[in-house]
C-alpha positions as CSV (number, residue, x, y, z in Angstrom):
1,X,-71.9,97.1,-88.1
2,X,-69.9,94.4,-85.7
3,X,-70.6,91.0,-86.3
4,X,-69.1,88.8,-83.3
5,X,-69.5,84.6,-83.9
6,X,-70.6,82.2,-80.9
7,X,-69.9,79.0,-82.6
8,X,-73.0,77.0,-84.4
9,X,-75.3,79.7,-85.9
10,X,-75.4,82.0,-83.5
11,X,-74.1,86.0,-83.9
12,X,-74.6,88.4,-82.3
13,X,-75.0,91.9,-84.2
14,X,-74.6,95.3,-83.3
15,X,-75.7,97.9,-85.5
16,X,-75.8,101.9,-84.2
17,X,-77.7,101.2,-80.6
18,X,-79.5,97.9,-81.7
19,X,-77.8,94.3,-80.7
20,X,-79.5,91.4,-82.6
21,X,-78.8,88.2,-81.6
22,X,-79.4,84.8,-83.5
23,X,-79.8,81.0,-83.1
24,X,-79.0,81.7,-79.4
25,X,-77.8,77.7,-78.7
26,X,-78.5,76.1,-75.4
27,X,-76.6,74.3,-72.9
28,X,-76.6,71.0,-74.6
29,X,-74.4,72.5,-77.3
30,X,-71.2,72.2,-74.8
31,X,-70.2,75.8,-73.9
32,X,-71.3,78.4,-72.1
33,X,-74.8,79.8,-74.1
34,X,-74.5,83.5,-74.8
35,X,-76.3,86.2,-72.3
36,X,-76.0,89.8,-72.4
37,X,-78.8,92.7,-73.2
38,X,-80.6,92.2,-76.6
39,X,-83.1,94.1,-78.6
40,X,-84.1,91.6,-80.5
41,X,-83.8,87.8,-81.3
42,X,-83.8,85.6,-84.5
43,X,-84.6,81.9,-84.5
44,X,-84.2,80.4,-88.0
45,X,-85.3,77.0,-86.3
46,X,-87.8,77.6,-84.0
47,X,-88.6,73.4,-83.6
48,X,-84.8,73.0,-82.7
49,X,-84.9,73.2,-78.6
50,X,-80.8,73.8,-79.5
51,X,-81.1,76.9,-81.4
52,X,-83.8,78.8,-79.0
53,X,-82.4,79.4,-75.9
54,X,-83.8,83.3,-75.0
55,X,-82.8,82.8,-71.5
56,X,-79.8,84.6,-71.1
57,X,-80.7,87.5,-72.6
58,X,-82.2,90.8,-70.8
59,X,-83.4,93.9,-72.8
60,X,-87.0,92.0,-73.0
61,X,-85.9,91.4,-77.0
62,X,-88.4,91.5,-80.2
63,X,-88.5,87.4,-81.2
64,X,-88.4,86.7,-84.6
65,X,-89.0,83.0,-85.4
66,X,-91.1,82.5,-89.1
67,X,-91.3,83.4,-92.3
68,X,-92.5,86.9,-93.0
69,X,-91.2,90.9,-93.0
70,X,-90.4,92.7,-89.7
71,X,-89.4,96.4,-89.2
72,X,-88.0,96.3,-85.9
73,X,-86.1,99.5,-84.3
74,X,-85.4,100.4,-88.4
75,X,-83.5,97.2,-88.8
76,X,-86.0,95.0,-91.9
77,X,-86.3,91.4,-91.8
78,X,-87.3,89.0,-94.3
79,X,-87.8,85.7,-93.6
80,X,-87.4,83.2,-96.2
81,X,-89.5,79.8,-96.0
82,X,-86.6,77.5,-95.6
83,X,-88.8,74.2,-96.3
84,X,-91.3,75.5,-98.9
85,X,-94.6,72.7,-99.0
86,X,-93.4,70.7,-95.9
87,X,-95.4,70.2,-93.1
88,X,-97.7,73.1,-94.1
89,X,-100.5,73.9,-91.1
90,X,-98.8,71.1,-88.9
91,X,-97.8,72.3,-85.7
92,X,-94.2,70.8,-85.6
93,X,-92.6,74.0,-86.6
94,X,-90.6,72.7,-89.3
95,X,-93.1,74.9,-91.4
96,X,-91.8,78.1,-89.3
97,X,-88.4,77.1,-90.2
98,X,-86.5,79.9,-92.1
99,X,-83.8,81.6,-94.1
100,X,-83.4,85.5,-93.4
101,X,-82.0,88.9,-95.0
102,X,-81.2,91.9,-92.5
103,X,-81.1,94.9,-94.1
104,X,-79.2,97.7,-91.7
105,X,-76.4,100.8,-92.4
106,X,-77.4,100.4,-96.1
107,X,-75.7,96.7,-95.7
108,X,-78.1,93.2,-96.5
109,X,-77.1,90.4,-95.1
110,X,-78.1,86.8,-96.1
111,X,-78.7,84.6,-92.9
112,X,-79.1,80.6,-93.8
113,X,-79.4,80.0,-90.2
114,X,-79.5,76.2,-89.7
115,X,-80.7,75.3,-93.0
116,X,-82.3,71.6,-92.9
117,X,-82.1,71.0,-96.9
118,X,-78.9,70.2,-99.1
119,X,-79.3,72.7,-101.6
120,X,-81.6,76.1,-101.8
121,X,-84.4,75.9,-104.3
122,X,-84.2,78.7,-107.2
123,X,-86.6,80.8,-105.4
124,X,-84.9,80.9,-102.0
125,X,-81.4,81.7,-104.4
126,X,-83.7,84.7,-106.3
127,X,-84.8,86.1,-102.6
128,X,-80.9,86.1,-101.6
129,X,-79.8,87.6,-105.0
130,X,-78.3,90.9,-104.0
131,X,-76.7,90.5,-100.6
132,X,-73.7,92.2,-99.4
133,X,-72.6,89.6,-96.9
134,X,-73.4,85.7,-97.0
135,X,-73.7,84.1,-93.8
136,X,-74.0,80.2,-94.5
137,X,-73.1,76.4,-92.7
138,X,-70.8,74.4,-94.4
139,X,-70.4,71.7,-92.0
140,X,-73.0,68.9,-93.4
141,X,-75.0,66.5,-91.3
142,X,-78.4,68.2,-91.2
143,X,-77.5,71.0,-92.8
144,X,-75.7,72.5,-96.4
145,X,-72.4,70.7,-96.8
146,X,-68.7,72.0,-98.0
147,X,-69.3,71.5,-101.7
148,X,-73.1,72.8,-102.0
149,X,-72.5,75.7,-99.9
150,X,-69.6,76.5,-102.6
151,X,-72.0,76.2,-105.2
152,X,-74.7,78.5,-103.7
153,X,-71.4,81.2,-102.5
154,X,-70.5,81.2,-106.4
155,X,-74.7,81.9,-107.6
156,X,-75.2,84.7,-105.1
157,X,-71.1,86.1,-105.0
158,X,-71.5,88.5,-102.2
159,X,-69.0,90.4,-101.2
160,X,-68.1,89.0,-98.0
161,X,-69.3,85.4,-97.1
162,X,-68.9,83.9,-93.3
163,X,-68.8,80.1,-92.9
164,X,-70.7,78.6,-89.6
165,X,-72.1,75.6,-88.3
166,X,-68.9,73.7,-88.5
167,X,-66.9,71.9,-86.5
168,X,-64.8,73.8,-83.8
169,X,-63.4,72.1,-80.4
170,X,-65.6,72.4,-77.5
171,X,-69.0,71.7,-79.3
172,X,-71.1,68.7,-79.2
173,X,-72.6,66.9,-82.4
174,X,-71.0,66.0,-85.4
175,X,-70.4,68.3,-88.2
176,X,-67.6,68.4,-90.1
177,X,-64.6,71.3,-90.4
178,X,-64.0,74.0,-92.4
179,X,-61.1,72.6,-94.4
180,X,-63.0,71.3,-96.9
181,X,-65.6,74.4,-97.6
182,X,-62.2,76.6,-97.8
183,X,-60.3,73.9,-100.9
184,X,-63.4,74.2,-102.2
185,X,-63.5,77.9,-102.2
186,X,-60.3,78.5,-103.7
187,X,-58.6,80.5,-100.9
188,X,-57.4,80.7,-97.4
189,X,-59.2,82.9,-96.1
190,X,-59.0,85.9,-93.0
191,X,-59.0,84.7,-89.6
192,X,-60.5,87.3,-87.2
193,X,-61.9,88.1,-84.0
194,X,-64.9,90.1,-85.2
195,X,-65.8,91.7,-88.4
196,X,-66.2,95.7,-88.2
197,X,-68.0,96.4,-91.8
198,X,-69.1,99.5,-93.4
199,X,-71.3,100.4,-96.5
200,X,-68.6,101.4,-99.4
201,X,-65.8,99.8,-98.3
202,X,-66.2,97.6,-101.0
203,X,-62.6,97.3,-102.9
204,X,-62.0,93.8,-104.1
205,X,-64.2,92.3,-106.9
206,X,-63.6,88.9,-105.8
207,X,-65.5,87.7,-102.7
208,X,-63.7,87.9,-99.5
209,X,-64.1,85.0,-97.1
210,X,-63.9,85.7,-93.5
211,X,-63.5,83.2,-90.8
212,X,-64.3,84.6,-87.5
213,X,-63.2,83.0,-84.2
214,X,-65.7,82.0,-81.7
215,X,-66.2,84.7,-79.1
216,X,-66.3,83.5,-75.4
């Protein structure tokens, strides 16, 4: 599986002949929003106008945007209430707001999208329990912060953990860098383009952080 980084919480996956994009941002995030063919899209916040912008994509792609399990193209889905007893039958969509697993290639992925709480409850952290790679924002402001993201990254210890929603030149809105959420984490860290990941190729016990660089 290939996991490429846009910047905010959008990724873009490609797993055998299935791209999966998520939190596709729009044009008032600063740069260019991404585009390209898609088989199917996630929106962890499906109230945020920034984080749904389905325009670029062709491919007609499968929308995924609230709580619940999906089987799509043999990639599963589980969607996570992010903001369990808020806004319950309202029709604000903060109540369709969510966290998600992806389970593909025998990986499971944990997906915090753009998480609008400052810690997880203990029944969000029990549905994560068990995933391979941690996907998370550490940048604060409306969203998990350096030193709870830390905290949740030590409860779950997946093997791989990818830091977004953070501060990077060319974006709008204020969020704060990455230096903190890495002090906090103990480590430097490996700077890369993309991530190419396998099932097995598991070697260190400690958790390996991986900073990926906004692709363009």
């Amino acid at each position: 599986m290939h996991i490429i980084w846009y910047g905010l919480s959008c990724f873009k996956f490609i797993s055998r002949d299935v791209t999966i994009f998520t939190d596709p941002f729009s044009k008032a995030a600063g740069p260019t929003p991404p585009r390209g063919a898609a088989q199917i899209v996630l929106s962890s916040s499906p109230d945020q106008e920034l984080y749904n912008n389905f325009s670029g994509f062709t491919g007609d792609p499968f929308i995924i945007d609230s709580p619940g399990e999906y089987d799509v193209k043999g990639v599963f889905f589980r969607g996570i209430p992010a903001t369990p007893g808020k806004e319950a039958g309202r029709t604000s969509g903060l109540d369709r707001r969510a966290l998600y697993t992806i389970v593909t290639e025998g990986l499971q992925v944990g997906f915090l999208g753009a998480y609008p709480e400052k810690m997880l409850t203990e029944e969000q952290l029990e549905e994560l329990e068990g995933v391979d790679i941690l996907i998370i924002p550490v940048g604060g402001q409306t969203t998990l912060g350096a030193e709870a993201s830390v905290k949740i990254v030590n409860q779950i210890e997946p093997k791989i953990v990818i830091p977004m929603h953070y501060k990077i030149p060319g974006f709008s809105g204020k969020l704060e860098p990455i230096d903190r959420f890495i002090k906090e984490l103990g480590g430097k860290g490996e700077e890369l383009d993309k991530l190419l990941v396998k099932k097995g190729e598991w070697e260190e016990e400690k958790t390996r952080l991986v900073i990926l660089s906004p692709a363009r």
